[in-house]
C-alpha positions as CSV (number, residue, x, y, z in Angstrom):
1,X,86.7,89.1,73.1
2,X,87.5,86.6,75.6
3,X,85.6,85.8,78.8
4,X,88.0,87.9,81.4
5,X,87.3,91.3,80.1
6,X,87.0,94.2,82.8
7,X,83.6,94.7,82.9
8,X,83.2,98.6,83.3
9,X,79.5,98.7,84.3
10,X,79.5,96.4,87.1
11,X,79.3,98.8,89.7
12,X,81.2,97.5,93.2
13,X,83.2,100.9,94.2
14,X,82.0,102.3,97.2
15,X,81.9,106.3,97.7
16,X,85.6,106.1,99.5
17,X,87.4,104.6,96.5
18,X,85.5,106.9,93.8
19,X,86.7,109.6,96.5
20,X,90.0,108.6,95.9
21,X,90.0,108.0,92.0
22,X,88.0,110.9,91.4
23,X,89.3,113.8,94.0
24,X,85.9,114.7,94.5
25,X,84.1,115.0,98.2
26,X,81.4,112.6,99.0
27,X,79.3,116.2,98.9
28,X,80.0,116.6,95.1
29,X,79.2,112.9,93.9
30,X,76.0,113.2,96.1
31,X,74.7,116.3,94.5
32,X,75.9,115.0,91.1
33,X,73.6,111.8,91.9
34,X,70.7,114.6,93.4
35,X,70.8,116.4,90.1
36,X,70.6,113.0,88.1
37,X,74.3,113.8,86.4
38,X,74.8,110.3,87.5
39,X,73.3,107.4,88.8
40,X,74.9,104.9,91.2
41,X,73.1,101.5,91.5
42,X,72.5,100.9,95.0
43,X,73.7,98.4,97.9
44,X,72.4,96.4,100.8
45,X,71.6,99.8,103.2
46,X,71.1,101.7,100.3
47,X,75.0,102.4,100.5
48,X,75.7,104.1,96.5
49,X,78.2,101.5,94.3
50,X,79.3,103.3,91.2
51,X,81.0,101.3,88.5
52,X,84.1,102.1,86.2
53,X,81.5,103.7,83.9
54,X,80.3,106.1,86.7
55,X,83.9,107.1,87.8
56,X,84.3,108.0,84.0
57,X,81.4,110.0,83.7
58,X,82.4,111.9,87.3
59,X,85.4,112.8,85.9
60,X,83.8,114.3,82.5
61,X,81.4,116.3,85.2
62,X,84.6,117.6,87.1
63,X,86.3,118.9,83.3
64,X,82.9,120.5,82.6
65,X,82.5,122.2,86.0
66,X,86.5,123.2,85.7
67,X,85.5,124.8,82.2
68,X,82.8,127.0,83.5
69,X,79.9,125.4,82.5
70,X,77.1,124.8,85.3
71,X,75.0,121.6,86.3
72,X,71.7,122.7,84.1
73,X,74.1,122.9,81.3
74,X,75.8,120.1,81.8
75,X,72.2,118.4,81.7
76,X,71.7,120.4,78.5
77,X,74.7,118.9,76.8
78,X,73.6,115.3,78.1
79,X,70.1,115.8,76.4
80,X,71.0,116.9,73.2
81,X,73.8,114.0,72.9
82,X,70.1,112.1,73.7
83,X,68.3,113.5,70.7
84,X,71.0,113.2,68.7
85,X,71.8,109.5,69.3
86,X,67.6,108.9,69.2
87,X,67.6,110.8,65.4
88,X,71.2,108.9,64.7
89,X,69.5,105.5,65.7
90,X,67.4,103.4,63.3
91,X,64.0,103.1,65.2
92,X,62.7,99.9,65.7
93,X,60.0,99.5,63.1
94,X,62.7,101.0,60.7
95,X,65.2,97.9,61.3
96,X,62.2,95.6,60.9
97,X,61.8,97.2,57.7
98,X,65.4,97.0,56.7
99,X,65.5,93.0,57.9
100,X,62.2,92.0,55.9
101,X,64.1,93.8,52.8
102,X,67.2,91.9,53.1
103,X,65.7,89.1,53.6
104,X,63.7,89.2,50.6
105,X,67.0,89.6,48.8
106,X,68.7,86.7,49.7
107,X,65.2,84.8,49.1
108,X,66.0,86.3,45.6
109,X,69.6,85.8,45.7
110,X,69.1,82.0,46.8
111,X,66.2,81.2,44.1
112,X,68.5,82.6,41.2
113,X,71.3,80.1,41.9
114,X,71.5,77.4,40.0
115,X,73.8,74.0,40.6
C-alpha cells in the first residue's frame, strides 16, 4: 500500500458536508451521536468532525431505521457483532501462547538442519 491512501478514519467533515453526503438533518446525526450510534471526534469549540468511517456507519443507521428496526435495536445488533468479534478474536494470552509454540518450532526446525 503506498503512502497516499485515503485515510477513512481521519475525521475532518464538519456536520454540513455529512448533511450533504448523508441526507440526514443535523437533528438526526446529533441524536445518533446522543444514543452513542456514533461517535464524532471533536474540534476546537467542541464543533463534531466525523470521518469517512462515520459517514459510512450514518448511512448503515439510515438503512436500518428505513427497515423498521429502532435505535435500541440497532444498539442490539452493534453489541452482539461485539461479542461475536470478542469470541472470534484470539485473546491476548492465547496469541502469547500460540507465538511461544511456534517459536519453539522453528528452535526445533533450525537445530535439525544440518549443512
Amino acid at each position: 500500500m503506498s503512502g497516499r491512501e485515503l485515510r477513512r478514519d481521519l475525521a475532518v467533515l464538519p456536520m454540513s458536508v455529512v448533511r450533504e453526503l448523508t441526507g440526514l438533518t443535523d437533528r438526526q446525526v446529533r441524536y445518533y451521536d446522543q444514543q452513542g450510534l456514533v461517535e464524532p471526534q471533536r474540534g476546537a469549540g467542541k464543533q463534531r468532525r466525523f470521518s469517512l468511517d462515520d459517514v459510512d456507519r450514518l448511512l448503515q443507521i439510515a438503512e436500518y431505521l428505513d427497515a423498521g428496526y429502532t435505535v435500541a435495536e440497532i444498539r442490539e445488533v452493534d453489541e452482539k457483532k461485539l461479542r461475536k468479534q470478542k469470541n472470534t478474536a484470539p485473546s491476548e494470552e492465547n496469541l502469547r501462547h500460540m507465538l511461544a509454540d511456534e517459536l519453539l518450532n522453528i528452535g526445533r526446525f533450525n537445530g535439525q538442519q544440518k549443512f
